[in-house]
Each structure stands twice: as structure tokens, then as C-alpha cells.
N, C-alpha and C positions, 0 to 999 in steps of 0.2 A: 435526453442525453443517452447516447447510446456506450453505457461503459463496458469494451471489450475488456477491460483489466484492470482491478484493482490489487494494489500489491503495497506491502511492508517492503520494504530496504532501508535502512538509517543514512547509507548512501547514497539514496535518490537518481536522479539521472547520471547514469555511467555505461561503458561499456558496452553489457549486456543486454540492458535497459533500448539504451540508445539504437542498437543494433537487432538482438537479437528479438527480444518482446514487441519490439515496434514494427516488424518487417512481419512477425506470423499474427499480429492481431492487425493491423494494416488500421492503424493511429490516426487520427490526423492532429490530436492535442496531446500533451503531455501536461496534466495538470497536478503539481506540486502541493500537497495541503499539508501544510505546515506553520502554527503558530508563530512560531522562533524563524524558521527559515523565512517564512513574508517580511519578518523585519529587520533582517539579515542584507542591507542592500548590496553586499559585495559578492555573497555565495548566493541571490537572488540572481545576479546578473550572470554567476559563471552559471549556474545551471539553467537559463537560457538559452546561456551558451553553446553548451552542451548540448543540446537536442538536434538530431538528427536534419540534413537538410527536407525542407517541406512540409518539418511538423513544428506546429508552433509549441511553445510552452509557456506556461501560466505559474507562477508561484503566489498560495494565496493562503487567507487564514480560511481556519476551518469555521469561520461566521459566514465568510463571503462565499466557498461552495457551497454552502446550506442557500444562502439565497440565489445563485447562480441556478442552482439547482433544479429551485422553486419557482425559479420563474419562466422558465423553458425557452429559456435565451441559447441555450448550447443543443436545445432538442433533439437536431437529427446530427448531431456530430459525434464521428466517432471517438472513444476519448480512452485514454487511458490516467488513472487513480495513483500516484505516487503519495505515500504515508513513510514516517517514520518511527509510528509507533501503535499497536490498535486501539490506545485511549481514545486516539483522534477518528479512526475509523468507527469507535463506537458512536462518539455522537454524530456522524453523520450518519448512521443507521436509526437514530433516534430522531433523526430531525425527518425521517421517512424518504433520505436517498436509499433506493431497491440495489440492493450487493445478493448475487447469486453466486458468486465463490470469492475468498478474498486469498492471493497467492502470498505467501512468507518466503520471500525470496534474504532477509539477512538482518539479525538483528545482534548489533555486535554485545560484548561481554561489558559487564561492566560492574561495579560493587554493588552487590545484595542479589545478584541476577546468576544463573545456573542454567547452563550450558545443556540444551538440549539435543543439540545437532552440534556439528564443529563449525555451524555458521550463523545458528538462531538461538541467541540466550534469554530468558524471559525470570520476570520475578514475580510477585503473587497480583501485583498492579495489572499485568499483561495477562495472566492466567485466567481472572477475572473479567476480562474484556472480552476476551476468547470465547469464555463461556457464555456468555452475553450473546455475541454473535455468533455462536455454535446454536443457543436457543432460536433465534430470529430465523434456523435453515440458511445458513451462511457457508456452506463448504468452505474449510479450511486449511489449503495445503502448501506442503512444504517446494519448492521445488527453486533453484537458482536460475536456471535455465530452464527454455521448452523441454528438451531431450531427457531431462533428470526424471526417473522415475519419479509419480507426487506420493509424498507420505502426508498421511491425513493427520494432522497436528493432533485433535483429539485422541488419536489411539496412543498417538508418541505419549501423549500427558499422564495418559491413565496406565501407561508401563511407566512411567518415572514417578508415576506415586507410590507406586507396587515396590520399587525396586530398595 
């Protein structure tokens, strides 16, 4: 599996996603790992929907990219990783899918969760996960778009401990 892009957004396929991510890593999958969303059959189908013309998209549990994975059914395709949260992206680091940078394009606010960007809020669950994939050598950065300068999540973390 050739993954040009793995990324957090709780939004998944939209806009940006569909346009702007998918046209500079030059895609041809869009695969969705999401628990909730795989059994989701209505928001399964619009974010199908949603994907750009000529790139397919997959919504699946994070069991079934572990074995899609593993068996090197997707081998030479290019792919790009949609998450909605890094629990999910830790166990697929755990299950021995190789992540050399994971992008945090948007993780909305929510109770118990503190606002680290004005578009990526994390709680000690996400911090933890981070850290995880921060040990494995996982570049970790911020960025919504290609153009946005990237801020490397770990250093944002370690001034919001300070502060």
C-alpha cells in the first residue's frame, strides 16, 4: 500500500480533502477507517459520495484495514488514510501498518477536550495516542491545507503543558 497521506479530520471526505489533498498527493483511494462510520450506512454512502471523480473510496472498520493491509491486496495503490481520531490510527500502527508522518488536519471541540489550535482540540485520550505515535517516529503535524505552514503537534503540546 502505497500511503501518500494519512490524516485526522472528524470531517472526513470534504472540500479540502476531496480537492485539495487529493490533487497534490495524486490518490487513487480514499480510505475511510472508522468504526462508527463503517456502520453508519447513510453517512457510508454520502462520503462515497463525496470523493472526487476517478478516486474510489472505501469506508471501513479499523479490523478490516489491518487485514486489507496485511495481505497486500492494495499493494502498489496509491492511497490516502482518512481517521477521525488517533485511538484508531494507534492501533493500525500497532497492527504494523508503516505511518511516516500522520497530518491533523481538524479535530473538533467537544466536553473534556481543550482547544489547542482553533481547529484541533484533544483530551488526555488523544495526548496519549500522540505520544505513542510520536515514539514509533511518526511526524506529527498540524496543517488544514497543503499551503498552511505545518506546526509539529509535539512542540504545540509541550508549550500547552508549560503554559
Amino acid at each position: 500500500m502505497d500511503i501518500r497521506l494519512a490524516r485526522i479530520d472528524d470531517r472526513l471526505i470534504h472540500g479540502q480533502v476531496a480537492t485539495v489533498w487529493s490533487k497534490l498527493t495524486g490518490v487513487e483511494r480514499i480510505i475511510v477507517i472508522s468504526d462508527s462510520v463503517a456502520q453508519d450506512k447513510l453517512r457510508k454512502f454520502l462520503l462515497k459520495e463525496a470523493a472526487p471523480p476517478g478516486i474510489i473510496a472505501n469506508v471501513i472498520t479499523v479490523k478490516k484495514m489491518i487485514q486489507v493491509y496485511q495481505s497486500g491486496l492494495l499493494a502498489t495503490t496509491k492511497v490516502m488514510l482518512l481517521f477521525t481520531n488517533p485511538q484508531d490510527v494507534e492501533k493500525i500502527v500497532l497492527s504494523g501498518v508503516q505511518l511516516d508522518s500522520l497530518n491533523i488536519g481538524g479535530m473538533s471541540f467537544s466536553e473534556g477536550k481543550t482547544m489547542i489550535t482553533n481547529f484541533v482540540s484533544v483530551d488526555h485520550k488523544d495526548i496519549a495516542s500522540f505520544q505513542f505515535l510520536n515514539q514509533q517516529g511518526v511526524e506529527l503535524e498540524i496543517r488544514k491545507v497543503p499551503a498552511d505552514r505545518k506546526i509539529l503537534l509535539m512542540e504545540l503540546l509541550a508549550k500547552a503543558k508549560k503554559a
